[in-house]
TORKOL-4160 file (C-alpha; in steps of 0.2 Angstrom, whole numbers, padded with zeros to 4 digits, m for minus):
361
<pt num="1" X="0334" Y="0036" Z="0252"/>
<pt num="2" X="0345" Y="0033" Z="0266"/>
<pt num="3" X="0353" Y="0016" Z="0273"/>
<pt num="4" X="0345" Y="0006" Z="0283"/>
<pt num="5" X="0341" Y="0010" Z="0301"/>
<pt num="6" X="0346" Y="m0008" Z="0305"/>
<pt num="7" X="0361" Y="m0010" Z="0295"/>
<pt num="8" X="0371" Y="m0022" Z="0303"/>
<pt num="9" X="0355" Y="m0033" Z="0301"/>
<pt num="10" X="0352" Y="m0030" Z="0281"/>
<pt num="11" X="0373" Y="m0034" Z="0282"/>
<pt num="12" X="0372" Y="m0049" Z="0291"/>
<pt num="13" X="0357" Y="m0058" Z="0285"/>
<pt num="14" X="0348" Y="m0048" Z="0268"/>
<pt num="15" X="0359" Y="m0057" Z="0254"/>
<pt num="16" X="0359" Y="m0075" Z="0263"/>
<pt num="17" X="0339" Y="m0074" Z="0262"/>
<pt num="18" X="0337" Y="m0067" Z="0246"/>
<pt num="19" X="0346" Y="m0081" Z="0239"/>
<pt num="20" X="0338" Y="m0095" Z="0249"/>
<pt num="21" X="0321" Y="m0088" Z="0246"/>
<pt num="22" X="0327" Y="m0088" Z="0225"/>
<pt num="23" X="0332" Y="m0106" Z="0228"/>
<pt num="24" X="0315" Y="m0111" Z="0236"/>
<pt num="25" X="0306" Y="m0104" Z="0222"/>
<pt num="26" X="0316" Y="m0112" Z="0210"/>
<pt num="27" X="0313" Y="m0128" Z="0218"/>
<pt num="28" X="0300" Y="m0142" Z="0212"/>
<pt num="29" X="0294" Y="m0150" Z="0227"/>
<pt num="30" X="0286" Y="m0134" Z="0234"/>
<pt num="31" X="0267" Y="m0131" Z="0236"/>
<pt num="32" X="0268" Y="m0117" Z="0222"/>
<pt num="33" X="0280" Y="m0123" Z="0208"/>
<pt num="34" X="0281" Y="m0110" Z="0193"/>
<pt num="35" X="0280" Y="m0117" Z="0177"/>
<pt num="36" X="0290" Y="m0102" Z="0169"/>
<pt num="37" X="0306" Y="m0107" Z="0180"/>
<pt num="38" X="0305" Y="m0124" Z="0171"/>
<pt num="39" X="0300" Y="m0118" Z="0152"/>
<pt num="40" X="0309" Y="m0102" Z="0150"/>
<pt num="41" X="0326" Y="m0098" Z="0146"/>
<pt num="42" X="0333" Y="m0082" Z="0156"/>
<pt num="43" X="0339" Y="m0071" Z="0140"/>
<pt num="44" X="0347" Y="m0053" Z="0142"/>
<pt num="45" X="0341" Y="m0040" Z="0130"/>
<pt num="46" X="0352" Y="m0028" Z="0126"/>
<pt num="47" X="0339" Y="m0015" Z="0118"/>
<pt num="48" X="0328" Y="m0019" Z="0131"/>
<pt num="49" X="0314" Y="m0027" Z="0121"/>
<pt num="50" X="0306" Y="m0045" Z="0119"/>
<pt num="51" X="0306" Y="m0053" Z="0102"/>
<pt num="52" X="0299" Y="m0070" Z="0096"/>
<pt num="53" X="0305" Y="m0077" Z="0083"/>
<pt num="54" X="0294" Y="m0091" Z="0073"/>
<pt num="55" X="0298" Y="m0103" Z="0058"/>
<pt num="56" X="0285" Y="m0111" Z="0048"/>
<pt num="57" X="0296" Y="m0125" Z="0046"/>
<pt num="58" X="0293" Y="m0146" Z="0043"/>
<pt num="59" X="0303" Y="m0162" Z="0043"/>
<pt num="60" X="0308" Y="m0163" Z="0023"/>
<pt num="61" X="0315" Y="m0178" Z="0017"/>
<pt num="62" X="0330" Y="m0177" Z="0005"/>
<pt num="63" X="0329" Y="m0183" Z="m0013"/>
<pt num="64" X="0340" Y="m0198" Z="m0020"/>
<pt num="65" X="0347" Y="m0195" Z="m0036"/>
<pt num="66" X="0362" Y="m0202" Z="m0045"/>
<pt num="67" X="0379" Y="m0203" Z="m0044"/>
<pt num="68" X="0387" Y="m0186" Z="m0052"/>
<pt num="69" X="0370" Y="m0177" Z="m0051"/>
<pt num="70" X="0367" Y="m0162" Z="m0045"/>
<pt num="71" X="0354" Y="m0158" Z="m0028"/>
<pt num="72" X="0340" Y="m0150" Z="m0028"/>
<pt num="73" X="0338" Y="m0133" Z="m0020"/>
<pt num="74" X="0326" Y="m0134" Z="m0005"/>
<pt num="75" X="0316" Y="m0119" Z="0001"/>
<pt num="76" X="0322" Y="m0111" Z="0017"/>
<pt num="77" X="0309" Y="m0110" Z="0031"/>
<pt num="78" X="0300" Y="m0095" Z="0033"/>
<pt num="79" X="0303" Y="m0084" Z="0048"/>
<pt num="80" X="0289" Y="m0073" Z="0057"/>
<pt num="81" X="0294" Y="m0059" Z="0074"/>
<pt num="82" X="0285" Y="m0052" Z="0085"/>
<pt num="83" X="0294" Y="m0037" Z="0095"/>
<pt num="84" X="0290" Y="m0025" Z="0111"/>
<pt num="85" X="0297" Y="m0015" Z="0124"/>
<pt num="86" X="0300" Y="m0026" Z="0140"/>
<pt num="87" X="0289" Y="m0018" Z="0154"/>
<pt num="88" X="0295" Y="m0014" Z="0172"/>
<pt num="89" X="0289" Y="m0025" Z="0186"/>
<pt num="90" X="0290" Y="m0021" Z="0206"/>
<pt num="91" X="0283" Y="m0023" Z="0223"/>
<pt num="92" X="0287" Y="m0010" Z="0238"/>
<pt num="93" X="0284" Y="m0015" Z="0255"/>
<pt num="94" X="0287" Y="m0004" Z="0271"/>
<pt num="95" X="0286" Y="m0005" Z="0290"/>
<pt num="96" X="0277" Y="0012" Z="0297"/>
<pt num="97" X="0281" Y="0022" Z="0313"/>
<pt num="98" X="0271" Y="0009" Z="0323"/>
<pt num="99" X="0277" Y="m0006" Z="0316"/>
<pt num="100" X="0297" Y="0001" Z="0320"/>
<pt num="101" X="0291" Y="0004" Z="0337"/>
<pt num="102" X="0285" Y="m0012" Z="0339"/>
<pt num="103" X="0302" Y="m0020" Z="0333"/>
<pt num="104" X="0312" Y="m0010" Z="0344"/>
<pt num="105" X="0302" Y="m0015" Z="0359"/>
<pt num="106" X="0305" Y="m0034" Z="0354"/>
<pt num="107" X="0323" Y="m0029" Z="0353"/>
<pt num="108" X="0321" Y="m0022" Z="0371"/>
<pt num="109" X="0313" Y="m0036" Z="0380"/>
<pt num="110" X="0325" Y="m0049" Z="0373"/>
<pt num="111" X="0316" Y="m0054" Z="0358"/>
<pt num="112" X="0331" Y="m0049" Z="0343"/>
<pt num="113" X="0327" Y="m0069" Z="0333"/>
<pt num="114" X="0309" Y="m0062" Z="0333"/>
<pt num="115" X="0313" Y="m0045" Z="0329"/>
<pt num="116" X="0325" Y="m0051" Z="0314"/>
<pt num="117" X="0311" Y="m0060" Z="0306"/>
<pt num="118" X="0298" Y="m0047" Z="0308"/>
<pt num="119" X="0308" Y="m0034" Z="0299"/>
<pt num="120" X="0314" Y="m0047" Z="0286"/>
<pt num="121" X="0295" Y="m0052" Z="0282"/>
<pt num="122" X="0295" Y="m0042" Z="0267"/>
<pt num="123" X="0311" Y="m0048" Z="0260"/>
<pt num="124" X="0305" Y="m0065" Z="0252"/>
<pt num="125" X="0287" Y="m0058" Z="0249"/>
<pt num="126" X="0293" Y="m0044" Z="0236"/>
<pt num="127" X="0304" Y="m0056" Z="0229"/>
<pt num="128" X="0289" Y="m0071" Z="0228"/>
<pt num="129" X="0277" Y="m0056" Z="0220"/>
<pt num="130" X="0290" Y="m0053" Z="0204"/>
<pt num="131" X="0288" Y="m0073" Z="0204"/>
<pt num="132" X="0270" Y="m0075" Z="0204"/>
<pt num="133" X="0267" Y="m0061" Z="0189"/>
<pt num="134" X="0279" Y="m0070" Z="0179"/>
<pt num="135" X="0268" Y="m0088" Z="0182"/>
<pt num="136" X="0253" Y="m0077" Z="0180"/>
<pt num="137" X="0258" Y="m0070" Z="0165"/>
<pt num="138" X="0266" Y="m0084" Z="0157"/>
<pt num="139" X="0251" Y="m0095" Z="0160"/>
<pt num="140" X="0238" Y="m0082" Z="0154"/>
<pt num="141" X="0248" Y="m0080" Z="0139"/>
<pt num="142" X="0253" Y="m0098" Z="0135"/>
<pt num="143" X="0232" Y="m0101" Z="0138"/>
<pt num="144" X="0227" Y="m0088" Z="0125"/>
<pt num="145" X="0242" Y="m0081" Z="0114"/>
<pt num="146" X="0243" Y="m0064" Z="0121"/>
<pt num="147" X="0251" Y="m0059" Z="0138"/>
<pt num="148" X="0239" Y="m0048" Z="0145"/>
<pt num="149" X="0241" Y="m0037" Z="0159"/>
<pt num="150" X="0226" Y="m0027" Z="0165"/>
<pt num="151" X="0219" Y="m0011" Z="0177"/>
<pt num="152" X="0209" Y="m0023" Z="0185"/>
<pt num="153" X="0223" Y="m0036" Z="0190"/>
<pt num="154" X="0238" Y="m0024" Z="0192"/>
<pt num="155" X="0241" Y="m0007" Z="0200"/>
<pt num="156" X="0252" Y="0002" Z="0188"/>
<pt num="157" X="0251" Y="0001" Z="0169"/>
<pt num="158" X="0240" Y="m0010" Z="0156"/>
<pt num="159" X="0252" Y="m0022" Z="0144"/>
<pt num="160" X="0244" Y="m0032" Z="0129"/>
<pt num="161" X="0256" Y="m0041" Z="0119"/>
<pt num="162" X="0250" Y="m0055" Z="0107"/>
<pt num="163" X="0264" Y="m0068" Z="0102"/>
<pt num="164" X="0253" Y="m0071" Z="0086"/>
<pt num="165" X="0248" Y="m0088" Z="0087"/>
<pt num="166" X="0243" Y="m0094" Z="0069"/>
<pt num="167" X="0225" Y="m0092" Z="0064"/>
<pt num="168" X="0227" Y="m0110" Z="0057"/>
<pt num="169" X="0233" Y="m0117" Z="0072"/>
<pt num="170" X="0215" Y="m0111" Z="0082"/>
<pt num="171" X="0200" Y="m0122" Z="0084"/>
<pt num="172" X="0183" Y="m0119" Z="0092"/>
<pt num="173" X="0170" Y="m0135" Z="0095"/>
<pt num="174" X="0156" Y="m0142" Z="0085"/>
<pt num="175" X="0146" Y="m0140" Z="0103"/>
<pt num="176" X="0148" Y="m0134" Z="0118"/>
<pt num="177" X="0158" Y="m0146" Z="0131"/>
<pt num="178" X="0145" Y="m0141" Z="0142"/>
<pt num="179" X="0134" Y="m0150" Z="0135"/>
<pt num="180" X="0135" Y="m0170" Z="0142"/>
<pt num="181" X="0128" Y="m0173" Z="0122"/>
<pt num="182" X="0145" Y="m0163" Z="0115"/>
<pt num="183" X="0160" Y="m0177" Z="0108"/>
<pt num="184" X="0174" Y="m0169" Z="0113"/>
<pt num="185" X="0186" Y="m0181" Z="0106"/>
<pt num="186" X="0179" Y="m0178" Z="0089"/>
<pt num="187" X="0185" Y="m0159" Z="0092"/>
<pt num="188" X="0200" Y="m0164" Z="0100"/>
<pt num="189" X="0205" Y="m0178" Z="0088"/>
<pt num="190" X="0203" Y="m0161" Z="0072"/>
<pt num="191" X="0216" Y="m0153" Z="0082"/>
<pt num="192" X="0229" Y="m0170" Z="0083"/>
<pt num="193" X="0223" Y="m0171" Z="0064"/>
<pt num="194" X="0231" Y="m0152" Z="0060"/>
<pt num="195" X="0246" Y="m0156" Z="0070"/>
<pt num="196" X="0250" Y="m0173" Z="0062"/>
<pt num="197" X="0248" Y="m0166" Z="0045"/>
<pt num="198" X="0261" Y="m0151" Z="0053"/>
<pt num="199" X="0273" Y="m0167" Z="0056"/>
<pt num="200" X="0270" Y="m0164" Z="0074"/>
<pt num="201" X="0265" Y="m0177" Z="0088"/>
<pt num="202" X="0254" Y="m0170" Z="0103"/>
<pt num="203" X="0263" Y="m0174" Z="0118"/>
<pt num="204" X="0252" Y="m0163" Z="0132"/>
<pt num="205" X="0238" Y="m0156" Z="0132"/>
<pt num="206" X="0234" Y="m0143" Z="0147"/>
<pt num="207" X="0217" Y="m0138" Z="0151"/>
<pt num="208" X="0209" Y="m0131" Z="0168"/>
<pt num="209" X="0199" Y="m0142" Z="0178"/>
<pt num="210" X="0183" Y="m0137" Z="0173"/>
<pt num="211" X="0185" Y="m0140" Z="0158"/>
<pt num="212" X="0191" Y="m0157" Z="0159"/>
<pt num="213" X="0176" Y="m0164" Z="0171"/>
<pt num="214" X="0166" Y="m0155" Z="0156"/>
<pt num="215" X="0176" Y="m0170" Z="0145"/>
<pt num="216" X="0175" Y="m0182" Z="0158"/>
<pt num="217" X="0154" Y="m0179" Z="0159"/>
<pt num="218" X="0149" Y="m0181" Z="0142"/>
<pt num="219" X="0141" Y="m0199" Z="0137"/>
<pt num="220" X="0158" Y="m0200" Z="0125"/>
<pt num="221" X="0172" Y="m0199" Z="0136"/>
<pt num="222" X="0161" Y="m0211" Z="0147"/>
<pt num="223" X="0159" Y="m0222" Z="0132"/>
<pt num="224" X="0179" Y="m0221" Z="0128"/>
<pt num="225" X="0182" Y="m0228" Z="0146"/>
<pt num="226" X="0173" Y="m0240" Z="0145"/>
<pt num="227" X="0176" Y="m0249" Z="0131"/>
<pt num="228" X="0193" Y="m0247" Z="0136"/>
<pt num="229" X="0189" Y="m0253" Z="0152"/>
<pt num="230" X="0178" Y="m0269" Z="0148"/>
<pt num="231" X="0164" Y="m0262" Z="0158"/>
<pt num="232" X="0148" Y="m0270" Z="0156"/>
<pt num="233" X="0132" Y="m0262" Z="0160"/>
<pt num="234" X="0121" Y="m0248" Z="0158"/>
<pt num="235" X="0127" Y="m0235" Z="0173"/>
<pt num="236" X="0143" Y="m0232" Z="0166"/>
<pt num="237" X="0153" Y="m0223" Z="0179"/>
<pt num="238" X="0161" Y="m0204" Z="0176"/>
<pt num="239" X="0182" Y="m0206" Z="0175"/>
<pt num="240" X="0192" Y="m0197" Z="0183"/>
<pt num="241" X="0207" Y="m0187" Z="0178"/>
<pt num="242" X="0217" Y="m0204" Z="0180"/>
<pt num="243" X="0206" Y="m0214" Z="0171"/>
<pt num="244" X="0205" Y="m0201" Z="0157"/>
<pt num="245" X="0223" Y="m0200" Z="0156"/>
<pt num="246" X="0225" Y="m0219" Z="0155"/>
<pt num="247" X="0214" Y="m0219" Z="0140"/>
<pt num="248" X="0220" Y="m0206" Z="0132"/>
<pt num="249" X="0237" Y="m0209" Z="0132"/>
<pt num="250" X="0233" Y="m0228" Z="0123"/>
<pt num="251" X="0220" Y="m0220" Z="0111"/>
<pt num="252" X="0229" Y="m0204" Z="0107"/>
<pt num="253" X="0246" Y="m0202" Z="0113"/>
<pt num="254" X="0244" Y="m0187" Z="0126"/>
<pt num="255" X="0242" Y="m0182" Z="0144"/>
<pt num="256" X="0230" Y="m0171" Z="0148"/>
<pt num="257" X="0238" Y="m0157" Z="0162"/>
<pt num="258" X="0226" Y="m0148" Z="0174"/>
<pt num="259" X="0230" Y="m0130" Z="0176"/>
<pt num="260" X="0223" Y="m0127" Z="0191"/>
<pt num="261" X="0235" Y="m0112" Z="0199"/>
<pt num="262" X="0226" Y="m0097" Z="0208"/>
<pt num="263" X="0236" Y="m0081" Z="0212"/>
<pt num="264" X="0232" Y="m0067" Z="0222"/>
<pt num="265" X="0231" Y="m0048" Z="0215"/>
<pt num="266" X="0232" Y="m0035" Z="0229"/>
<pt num="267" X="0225" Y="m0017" Z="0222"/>
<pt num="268" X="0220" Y="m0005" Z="0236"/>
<pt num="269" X="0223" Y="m0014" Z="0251"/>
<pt num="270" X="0211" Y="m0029" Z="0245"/>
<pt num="271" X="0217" Y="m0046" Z="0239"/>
<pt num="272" X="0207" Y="m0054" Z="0227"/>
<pt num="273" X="0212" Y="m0071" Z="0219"/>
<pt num="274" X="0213" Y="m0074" Z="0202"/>
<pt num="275" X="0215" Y="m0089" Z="0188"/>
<pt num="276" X="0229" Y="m0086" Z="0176"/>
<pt num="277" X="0224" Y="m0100" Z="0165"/>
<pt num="278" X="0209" Y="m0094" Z="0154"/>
<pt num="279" X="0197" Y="m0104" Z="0158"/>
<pt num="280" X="0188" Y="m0115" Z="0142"/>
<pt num="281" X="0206" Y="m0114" Z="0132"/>
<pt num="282" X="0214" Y="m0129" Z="0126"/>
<pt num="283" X="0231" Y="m0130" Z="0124"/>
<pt num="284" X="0240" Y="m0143" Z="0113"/>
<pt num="285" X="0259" Y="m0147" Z="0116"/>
<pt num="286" X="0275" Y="m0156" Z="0109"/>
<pt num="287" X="0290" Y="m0162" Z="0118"/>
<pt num="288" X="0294" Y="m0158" Z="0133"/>
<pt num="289" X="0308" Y="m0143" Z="0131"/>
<pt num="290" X="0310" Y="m0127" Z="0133"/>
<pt num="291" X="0292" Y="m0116" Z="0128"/>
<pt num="292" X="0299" Y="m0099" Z="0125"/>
<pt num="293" X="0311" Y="m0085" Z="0136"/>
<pt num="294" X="0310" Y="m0076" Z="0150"/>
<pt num="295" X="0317" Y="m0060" Z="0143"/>
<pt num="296" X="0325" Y="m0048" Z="0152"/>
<pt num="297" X="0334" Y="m0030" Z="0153"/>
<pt num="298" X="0344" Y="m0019" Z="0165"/>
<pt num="299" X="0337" Y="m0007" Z="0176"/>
<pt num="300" X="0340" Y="0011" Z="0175"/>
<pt num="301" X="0345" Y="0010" Z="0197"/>
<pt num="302" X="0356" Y="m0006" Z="0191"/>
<pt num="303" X="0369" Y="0008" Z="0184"/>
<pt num="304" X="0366" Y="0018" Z="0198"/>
<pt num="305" X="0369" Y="0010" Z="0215"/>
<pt num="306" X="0382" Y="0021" Z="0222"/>
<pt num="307" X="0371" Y="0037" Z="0220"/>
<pt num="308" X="0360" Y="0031" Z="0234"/>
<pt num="309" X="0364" Y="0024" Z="0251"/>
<pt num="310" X="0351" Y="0010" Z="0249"/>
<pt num="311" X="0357" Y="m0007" Z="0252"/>
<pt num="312" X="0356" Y="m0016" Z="0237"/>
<pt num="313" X="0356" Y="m0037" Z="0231"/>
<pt num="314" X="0354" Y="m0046" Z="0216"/>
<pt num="315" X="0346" Y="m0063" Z="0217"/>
<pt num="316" X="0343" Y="m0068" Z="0200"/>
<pt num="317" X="0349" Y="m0060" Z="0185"/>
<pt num="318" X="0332" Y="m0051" Z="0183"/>
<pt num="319" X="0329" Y="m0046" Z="0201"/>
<pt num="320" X="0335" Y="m0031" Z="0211"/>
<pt num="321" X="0331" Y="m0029" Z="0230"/>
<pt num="322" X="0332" Y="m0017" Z="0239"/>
<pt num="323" X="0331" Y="m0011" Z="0258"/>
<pt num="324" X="0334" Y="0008" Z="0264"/>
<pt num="325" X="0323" Y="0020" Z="0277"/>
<pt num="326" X="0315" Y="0038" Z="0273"/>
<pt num="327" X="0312" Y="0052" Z="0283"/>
<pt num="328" X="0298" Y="0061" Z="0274"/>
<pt num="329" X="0283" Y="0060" Z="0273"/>
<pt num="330" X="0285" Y="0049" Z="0287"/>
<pt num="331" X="0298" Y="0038" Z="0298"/>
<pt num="332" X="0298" Y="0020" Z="0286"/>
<pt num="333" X="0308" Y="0006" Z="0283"/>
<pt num="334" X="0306" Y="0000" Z="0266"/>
<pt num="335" X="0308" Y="m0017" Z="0254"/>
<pt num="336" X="0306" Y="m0013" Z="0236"/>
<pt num="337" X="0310" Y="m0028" Z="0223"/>
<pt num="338" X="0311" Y="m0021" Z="0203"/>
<pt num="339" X="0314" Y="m0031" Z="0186"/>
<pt num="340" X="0312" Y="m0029" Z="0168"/>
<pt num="341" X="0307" Y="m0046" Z="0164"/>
<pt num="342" X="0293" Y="m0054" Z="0154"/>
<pt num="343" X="0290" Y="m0072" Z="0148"/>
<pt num="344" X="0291" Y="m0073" Z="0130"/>
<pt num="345" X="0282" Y="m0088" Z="0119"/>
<pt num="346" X="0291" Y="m0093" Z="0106"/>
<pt num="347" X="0290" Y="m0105" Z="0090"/>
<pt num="348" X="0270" Y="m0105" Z="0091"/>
<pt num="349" X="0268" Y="m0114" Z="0076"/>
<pt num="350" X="0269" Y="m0129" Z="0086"/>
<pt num="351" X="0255" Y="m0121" Z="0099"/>
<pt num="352" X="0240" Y="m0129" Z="0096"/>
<pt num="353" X="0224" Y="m0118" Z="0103"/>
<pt num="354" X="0208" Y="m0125" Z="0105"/>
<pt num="355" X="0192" Y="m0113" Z="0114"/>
<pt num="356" X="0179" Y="m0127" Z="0121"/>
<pt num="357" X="0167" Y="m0110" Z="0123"/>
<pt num="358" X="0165" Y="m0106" Z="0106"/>
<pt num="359" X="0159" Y="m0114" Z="0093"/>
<pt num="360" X="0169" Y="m0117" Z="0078"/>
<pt num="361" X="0158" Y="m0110" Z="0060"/>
């Protein structure tokens, strides 16, 4: 690696928009807000590996007994881990011999404010990219139990890691949701039944979309809404995801959350959209706090920064930039953005998992 051929550039203006491009991410008002910026915790691992740590633990009242007496001893809560090695993510970009001769002309005829932002293009896009694997690995993982990173969605290595969501704590259906005849309450309401007998209260419920017009089709969430509603007649109309909501928040005590978030895998030279939420999956939800970590470690290029003449920056605590040019194989500029980070679900005995596309034995 050498520096970059436009130094005074990467000095002037590379840490500035790093940081504003972290910021925008971060933000809430934004067309792509990322869920695991909201419900994660940034933790450091020292060893360099996640760990989720559960407890099979309840609201216990304590005993009255009299005056001078002695207390019971109660039973500590049971603990549960799940453990593995945090895996590298990245995303390299570069500028080729044409591209440079392209922003040099642009510098030429006048044109530097133009020039600037075409060779800082890639500067928020490798940033963004370590972003959206988190949000599609969080959500996929959160949707089914296991973070699941395969050779059809990633260019590098396969990761399967399952959080080990209780086998208790999964439900299938009596019939299809497909199917306008299926009562999707009934199955919904076993799962509210498993959590209330935890000592839990369903606060959310997140679904895809799909799934939830399959609810909103059958003859019993029309039934449900209209009851509710004091329709009379015979036609009784479909609701929509308000209407649903409304109803279900007086009858059961939740809000149903579409998760409708498409990202976009490139793998040799193609872009190809995926869903990170599995679709037909269920997940039940309490509170409103934090869901799990996003854990993460140091790079090995963290330790050694003065060995190269790259230009480095650190946006986030997880995130390492960096910009530098390289003579062989060919004249480039390049962007390359690295972390060890994975989003980590934690206390899943309070994840509720119910598959609408299978039915329950």
């Amino acid at each position: 690696m050498e520096e970059s051929l436009y130094l005074e550039w990467v000095q002037q203006y590379f840490r500035g928009l790093s940081l504003g491009t972290v910021e925008t991410l971060n933000g809430i008002t934004g067309p792509q807000a990322y869920l695991h910026t909201r419900e994660l915790r940034p933790v450091f691992s020292v060893t360099g590996k996640w760990e989720s740590t559960t407890f099979s633990n309840r609201a216990v009242m304590a005993d009255v007994v009299a005056m001078d007496s002695e207390l019971p001893v109660k039973k500590r809560p049971s603990m549960g881990k799940a453990t593995g090695e945090i895996p590298k993510i990245g995303m390299h970009k570069q500028l080729n011999e044409n591209e440079l001769t392209q922003l040099d002309t642009l510098v030429a005829i006048g044109q530097q404010e133009a020039a600037v932002e075409m060779f800082f293009n890639d500067t928020p896009a490798v940033i963004t990219g370590i972003y959206e694997r988190n949000e599609y690995t969080y959500q996929f993982g959160l949707s089914t139990g296991i973070a699941l990173v395969t050779d059809s969605d990633n260019t590098g290595t396969a990761v399967r890691l399952n959080f080990g969501y209780p086998d208790e704590n999964k439900f299938g259906v009596a019939a299809l949701w497909t199917n306008t005849a299926s009562k999707p309450f009934d199955d919904i309401k076993k799962v509210l039944n498993k959590a209330k007998a935890d000592g839990r209260v369903i606060t959310r419920v997140r679904l895809d979309s799909d799934t939830l017009e399959n609810i909103a089709n059958t003859t019993q969430a029309k039934e449900l809404f209209a009851f509710q509603s004091n329709f009379v007649g015979g036609n009784i109309p479909t609701p929509d995801t308000d209407q649903l909501n409304s109803m279900v928040n007086r009858r059961y005590g939740f809000t149903f959350e579409v998760m409708d978030r498409t990202c976009i895998v490139e793998k040799n030279g193609e872009d190809t959209p995926v869903k990170p939420w599995k679709a037909g999956n269920v997940i039940f939800l309490t509170g409103n706090g934090f869901i799990g970590d996003l854990v993460y470690a140091r790079l090995a290029e963290q330790n050694r920064q003065t060995v190269s003449k790259a230009t480095y920056i650190q946006p986030t605590p997880y995130i390492l930039i960096s910009k530098y040019h390289k003579l062989d194989p060919s004249f480039s500029e390049h962007t390359k953005s690295q972390a060890r980070v994975f989003p980590v679900i934690n206390n899943v005995n309070s994840i509720y998992l119910l598959e609408s596309t299978v039915i329950e034995a």
